[in-house]
C-alpha positions in Angstrom: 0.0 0.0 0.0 1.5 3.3 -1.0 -1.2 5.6 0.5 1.7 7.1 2.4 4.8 6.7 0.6 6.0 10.2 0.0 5.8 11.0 3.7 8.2 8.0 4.1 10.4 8.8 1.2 11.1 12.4 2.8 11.7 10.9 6.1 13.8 8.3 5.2 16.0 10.6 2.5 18.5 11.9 5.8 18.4 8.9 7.2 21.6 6.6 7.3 21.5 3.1 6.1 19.9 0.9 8.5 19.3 3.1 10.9 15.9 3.5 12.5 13.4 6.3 12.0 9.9 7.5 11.8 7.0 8.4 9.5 4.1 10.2 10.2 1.0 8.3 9.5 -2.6 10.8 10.4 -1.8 11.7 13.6 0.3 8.6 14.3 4.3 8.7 14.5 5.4 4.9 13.4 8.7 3.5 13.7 10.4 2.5 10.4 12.9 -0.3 11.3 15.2 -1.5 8.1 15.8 -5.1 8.3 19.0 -5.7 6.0 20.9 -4.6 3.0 20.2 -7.4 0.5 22.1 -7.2 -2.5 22.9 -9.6 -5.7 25.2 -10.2 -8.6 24.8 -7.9 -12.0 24.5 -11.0 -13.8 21.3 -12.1 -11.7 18.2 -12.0 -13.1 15.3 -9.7 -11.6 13.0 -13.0 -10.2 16.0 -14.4 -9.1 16.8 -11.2 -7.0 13.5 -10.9 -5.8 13.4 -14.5 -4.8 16.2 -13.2 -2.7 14.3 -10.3 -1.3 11.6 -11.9 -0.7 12.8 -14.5 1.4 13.9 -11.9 4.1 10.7 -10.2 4.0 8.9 -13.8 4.6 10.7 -14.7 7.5 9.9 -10.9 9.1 7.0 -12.0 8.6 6.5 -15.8 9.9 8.5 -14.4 12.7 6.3 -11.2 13.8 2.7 -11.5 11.4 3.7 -7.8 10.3 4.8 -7.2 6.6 8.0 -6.1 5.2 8.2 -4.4 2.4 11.3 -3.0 -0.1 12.3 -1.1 -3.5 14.3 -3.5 -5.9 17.4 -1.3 -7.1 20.1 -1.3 -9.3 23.8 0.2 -9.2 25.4 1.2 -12.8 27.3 -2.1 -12.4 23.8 -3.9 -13.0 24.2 -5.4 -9.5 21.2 -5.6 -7.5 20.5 -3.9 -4.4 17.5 -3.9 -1.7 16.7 -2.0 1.9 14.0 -4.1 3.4 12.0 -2.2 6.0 8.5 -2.7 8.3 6.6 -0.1 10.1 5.5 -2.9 11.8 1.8 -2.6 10.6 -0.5 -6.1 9.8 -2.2 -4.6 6.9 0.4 -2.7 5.1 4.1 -1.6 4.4 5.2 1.2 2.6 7.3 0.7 -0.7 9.3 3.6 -1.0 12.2 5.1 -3.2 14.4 3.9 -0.8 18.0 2.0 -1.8 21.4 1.2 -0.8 23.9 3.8 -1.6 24.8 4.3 -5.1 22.0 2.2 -6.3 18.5 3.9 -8.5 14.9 2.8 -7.4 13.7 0.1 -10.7 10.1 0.9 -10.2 9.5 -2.3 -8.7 8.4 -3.1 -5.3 8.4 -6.1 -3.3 6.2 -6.7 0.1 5.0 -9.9 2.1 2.0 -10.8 3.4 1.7 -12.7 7.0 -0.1 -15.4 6.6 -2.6 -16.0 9.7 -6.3 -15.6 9.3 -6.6 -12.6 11.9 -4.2 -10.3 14.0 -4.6 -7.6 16.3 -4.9 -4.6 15.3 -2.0 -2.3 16.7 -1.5 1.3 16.3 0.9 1.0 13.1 -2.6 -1.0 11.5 -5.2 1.4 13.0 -2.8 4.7 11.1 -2.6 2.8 8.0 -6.4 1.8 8.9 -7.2 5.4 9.4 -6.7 6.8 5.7 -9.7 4.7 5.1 -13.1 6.5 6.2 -15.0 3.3 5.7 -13.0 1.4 8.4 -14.3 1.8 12.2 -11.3 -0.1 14.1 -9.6 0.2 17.3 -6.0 -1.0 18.2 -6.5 -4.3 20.0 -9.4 -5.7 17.9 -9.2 -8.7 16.0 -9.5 -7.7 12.1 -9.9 -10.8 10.0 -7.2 -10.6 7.3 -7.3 -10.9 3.3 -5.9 -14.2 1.4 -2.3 -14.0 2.0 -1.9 -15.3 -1.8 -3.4 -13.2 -3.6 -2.5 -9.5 -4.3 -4.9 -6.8 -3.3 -6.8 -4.3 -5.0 -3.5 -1.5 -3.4 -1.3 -3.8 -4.9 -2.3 -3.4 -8.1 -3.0 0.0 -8.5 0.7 0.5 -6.4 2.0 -0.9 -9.9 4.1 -3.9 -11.1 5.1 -5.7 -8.0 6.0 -8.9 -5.8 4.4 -10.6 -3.2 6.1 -13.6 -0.2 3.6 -15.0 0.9 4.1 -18.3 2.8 6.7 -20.1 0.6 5.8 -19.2 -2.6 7.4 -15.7 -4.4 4.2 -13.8 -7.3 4.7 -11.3 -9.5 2.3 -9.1 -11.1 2.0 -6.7 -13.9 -1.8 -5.5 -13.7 -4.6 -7.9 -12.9 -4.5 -9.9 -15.8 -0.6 -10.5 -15.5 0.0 -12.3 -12.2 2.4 -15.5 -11.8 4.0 -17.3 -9.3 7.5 -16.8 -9.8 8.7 -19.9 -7.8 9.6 -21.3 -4.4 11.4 -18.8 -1.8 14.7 -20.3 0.1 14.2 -22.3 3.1 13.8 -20.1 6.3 16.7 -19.0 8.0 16.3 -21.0 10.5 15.9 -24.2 8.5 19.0 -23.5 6.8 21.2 -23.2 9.7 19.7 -26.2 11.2 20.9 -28.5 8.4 
């Protein structure tokens, strides 16, 4: 969801690399917390990358029910280059312009989506919540979430994108262009356990 992406774009634009800052949301002042630095080869191909991307973002997600969300970017080199980030919100993360140093913004987002039936609304959900006139919710109700694989009607009109969702990495290009691109890595966890 993008509702609020230019308020996070100017915030974040002094910010340093992975540090932490904050948006304004309505009224609400939100935490923006960046996860990692992701980058890949110049010889990778965009799924491939994103398959990368979007295995950080799922495990944010398996591991808190929030979404992630990031900008894929490039460096002249053609190497690839991501800042995953969360304002810790159920119901939406912010794709922004945002990208490692030296790197341009593609265009192209990439979010996850948590993948339990309901959460608790917190105050990160009930600012996001907020921009929508139609929605009476208060922090600490239980909202009843979308299908975690499918993209949502923000998605699209956000523009060509990605989605995590569980284990499973989709791409879309408008609403008659969507795909699963293909399985994302084992979680972290799994991997160091073997």
């Amino acid at each position: 969801m993008r509702l609020f992406a230019l308020a996070l774009i100017a915030a974040l634009a002094s910010a340093p690399a992975l540090a932490q800052t904050t948006v304004k949301i309505g009224r609400a002042t939100l935490p923006v917390t960046f996860l990692a630095e992701v980058t890949g080869e110049a010889g990778q191909d965009q799924d491939a990358f994103a398959q990368q991307v979007g295995s950080v973002l799922r495990d944010h997600s398996a591991a808190t029910g929030t979404e992630a969300c990031a900008m894929l970017c490039r460096a002249p080199s053609g190497a690839w280059g991501a800042l995953p980030l969360t304002i810790g919100a159920h119901t939406a993360c912010p794709v922004a312009n945002v990208c490692p140093q030296g790197m341009t913004a593609t265009g192209v987002g990439i979010h996850s989506h948590p993948t339990a039936d309901t959460y608790v609304a917190n105050e990160a959900d009930m600012a996001v919540l907020g921009q929508d006139k139609h929605l009476r919710r208060r922090a600490g109700q239980s909202v009843r979430g979308g299908n975690p694989e499918q993209f949502s009607a923000e998605d699209f009109d956000a523009g060509e994108g990605y989605m995590a969702s569980g284990t499973t990495l989709y791409h879309q290009a408008g609403k008659r262009a969507v795909r699963a691109v293909g399985p994302l890595d084992a979680p972290a966890a799994a991997v160091a356990a073997r």
